[in-house]
C-alpha positions as CSV (number, residue, x, y, z in Angstrom):
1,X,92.3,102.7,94.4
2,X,90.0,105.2,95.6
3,X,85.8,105.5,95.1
4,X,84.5,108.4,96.0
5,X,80.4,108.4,96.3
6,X,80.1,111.5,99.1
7,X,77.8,113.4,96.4
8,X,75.6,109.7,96.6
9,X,72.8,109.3,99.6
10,X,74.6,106.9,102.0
11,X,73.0,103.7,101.6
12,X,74.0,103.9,97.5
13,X,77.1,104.8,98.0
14,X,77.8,102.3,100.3
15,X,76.8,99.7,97.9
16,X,78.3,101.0,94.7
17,X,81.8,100.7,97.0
18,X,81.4,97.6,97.7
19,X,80.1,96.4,94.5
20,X,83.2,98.1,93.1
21,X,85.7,97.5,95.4
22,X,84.8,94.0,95.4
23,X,84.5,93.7,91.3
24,X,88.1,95.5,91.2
25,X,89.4,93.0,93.6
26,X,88.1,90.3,91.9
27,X,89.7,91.3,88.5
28,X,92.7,91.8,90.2
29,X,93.0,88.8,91.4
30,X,92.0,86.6,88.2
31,X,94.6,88.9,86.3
32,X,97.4,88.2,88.7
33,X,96.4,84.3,89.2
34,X,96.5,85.1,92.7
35,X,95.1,87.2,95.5
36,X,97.3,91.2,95.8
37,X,98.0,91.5,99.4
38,X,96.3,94.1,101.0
39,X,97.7,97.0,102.7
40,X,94.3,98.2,104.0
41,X,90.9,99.3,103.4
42,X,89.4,102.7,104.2
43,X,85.5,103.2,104.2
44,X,83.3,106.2,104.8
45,X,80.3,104.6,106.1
46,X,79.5,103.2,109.8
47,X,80.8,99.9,111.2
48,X,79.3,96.4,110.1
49,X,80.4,92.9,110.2
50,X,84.2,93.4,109.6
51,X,83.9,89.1,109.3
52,X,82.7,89.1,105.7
53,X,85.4,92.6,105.0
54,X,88.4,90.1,106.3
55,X,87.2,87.6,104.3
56,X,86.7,89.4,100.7
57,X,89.9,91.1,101.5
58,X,92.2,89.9,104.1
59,X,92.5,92.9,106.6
60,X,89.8,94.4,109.1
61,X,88.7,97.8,107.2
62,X,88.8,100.7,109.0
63,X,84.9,102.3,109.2
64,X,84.2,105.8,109.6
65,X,87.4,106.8,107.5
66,X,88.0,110.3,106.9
67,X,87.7,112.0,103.4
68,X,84.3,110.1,102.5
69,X,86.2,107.8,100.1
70,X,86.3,104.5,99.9
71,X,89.9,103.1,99.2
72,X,91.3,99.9,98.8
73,X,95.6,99.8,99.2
74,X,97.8,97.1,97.7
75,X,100.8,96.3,99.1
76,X,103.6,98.7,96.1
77,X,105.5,95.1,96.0
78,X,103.1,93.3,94.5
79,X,103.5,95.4,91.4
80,X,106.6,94.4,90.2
81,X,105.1,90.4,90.1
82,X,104.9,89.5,86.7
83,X,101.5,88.7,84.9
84,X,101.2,84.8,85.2
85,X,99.6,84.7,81.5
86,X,101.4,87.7,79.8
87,X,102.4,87.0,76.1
88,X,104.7,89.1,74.2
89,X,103.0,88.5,71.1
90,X,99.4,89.7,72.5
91,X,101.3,93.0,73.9
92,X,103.1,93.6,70.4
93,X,99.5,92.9,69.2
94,X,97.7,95.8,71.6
95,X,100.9,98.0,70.7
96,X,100.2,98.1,67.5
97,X,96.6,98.9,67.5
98,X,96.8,101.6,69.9
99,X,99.8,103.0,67.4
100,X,96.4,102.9,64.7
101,X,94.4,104.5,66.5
102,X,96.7,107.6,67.5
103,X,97.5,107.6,64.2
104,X,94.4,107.7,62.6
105,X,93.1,110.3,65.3
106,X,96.0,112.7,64.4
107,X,95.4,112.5,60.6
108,X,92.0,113.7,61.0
109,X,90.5,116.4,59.2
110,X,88.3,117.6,56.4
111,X,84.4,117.3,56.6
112,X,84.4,114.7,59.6
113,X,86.8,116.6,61.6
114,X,84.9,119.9,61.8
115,X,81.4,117.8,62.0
116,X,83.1,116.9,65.1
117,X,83.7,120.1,66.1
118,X,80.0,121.6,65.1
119,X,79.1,118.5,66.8
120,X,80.6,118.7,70.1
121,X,79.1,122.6,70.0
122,X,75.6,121.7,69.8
123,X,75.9,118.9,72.0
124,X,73.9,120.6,74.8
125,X,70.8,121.2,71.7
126,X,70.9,118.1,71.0
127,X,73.1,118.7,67.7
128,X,70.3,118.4,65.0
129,X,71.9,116.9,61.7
130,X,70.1,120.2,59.9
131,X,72.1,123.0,62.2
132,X,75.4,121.3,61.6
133,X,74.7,121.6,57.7
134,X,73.1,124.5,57.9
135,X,77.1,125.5,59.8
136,X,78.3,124.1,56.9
137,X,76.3,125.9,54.2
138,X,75.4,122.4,52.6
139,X,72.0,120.4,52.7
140,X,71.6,117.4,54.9
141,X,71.5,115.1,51.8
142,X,74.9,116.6,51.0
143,X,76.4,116.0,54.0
144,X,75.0,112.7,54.2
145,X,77.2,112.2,51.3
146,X,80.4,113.9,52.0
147,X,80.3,111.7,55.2
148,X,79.5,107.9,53.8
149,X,82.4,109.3,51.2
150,X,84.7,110.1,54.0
151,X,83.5,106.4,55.2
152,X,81.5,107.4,58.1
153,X,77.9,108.8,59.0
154,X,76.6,111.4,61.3
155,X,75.0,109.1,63.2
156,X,78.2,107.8,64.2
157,X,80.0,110.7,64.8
158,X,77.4,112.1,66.8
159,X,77.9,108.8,69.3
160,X,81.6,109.0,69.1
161,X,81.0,112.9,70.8
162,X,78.8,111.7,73.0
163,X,81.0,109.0,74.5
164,X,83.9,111.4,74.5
165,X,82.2,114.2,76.3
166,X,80.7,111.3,79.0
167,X,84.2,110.2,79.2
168,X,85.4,113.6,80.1
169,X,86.0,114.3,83.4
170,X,84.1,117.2,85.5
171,X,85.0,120.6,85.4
């Protein structure tokens, strides 16, 4: 797992890795029931007490690390272990809900597909509810409408862009 923080000032990006390395760890470990073995640990930032390193992760990091990431190996092996509390009734559970929700995201279309679309357009603007109407030559009211028909609201589909566009990776 690699952090990488070089466009941070130092002493926040220090932290944020090892908040997050730490918090990853952490998860990892109440996940698998156990500690994953380390392979190693690679950070950008000047030497410190390797002591309280060892003990979070069980190796000596290596400071100064080329690349100004912060990276955190686990030993390839400890992949194939099997989740202690895996149930094959929870995953046939998630499996089928993430079936849903593909499927209802490929059957989109009609008024809340291209409010979307006018949506994602105007993001920078702030996409006012009136210049996506205006787009689609109706009033606000009536979009209002066609939108609570469709079973959603603007409001909601103006979030749901908003958390896909922050979700979206840099260009």
């Amino acid at each position: 797992m690699a952090l990488d923080d070089r466009d941070l000032p130092a002493d926040v990006g220090r932290f944020l890795a090892e908040r997050d390395l730490s918090a990853i760890w952490t998860v990892l470990r109440e996940i698998a029931g156990g500690a994953p073995r380390v392979s190693s640990v690679d950070l950008p930032y000047p030497a410190a007490d390797p002591a309280a390193y060892r003990a979070a992760f069980g190796v000596r990091p290596r400071f100064d690390a080329p690349g100004g990431r912060s990276e955190l190996r686990l030993d390839a092996a400890w992949m194939d272990y099997p989740l202690p509390q895996a149930n094959p009734h929870a995953l046939a559970l998630a499996e089928t809900l993430c079936r849903d929700l593909v499927a209802a995201r490929r059957s989109r279309s009609g008024i809340v597909e291209q409010v979307r679309i006018l949506v994602a357009q105007r993001l920078a603007a702030g996409a006012p509810m009136a210049d996506v109407a205006t787009a689609l030559g109706q009033s606000e009211r009536s979009l209002r409408r066609h939108l609570a028909e469709a079973g959603t609201s603007y409001r909601a589909l103006l979030d749901e862009v908003r958390r896909g566009a922050a979700e979206e990776p840099p260009r």
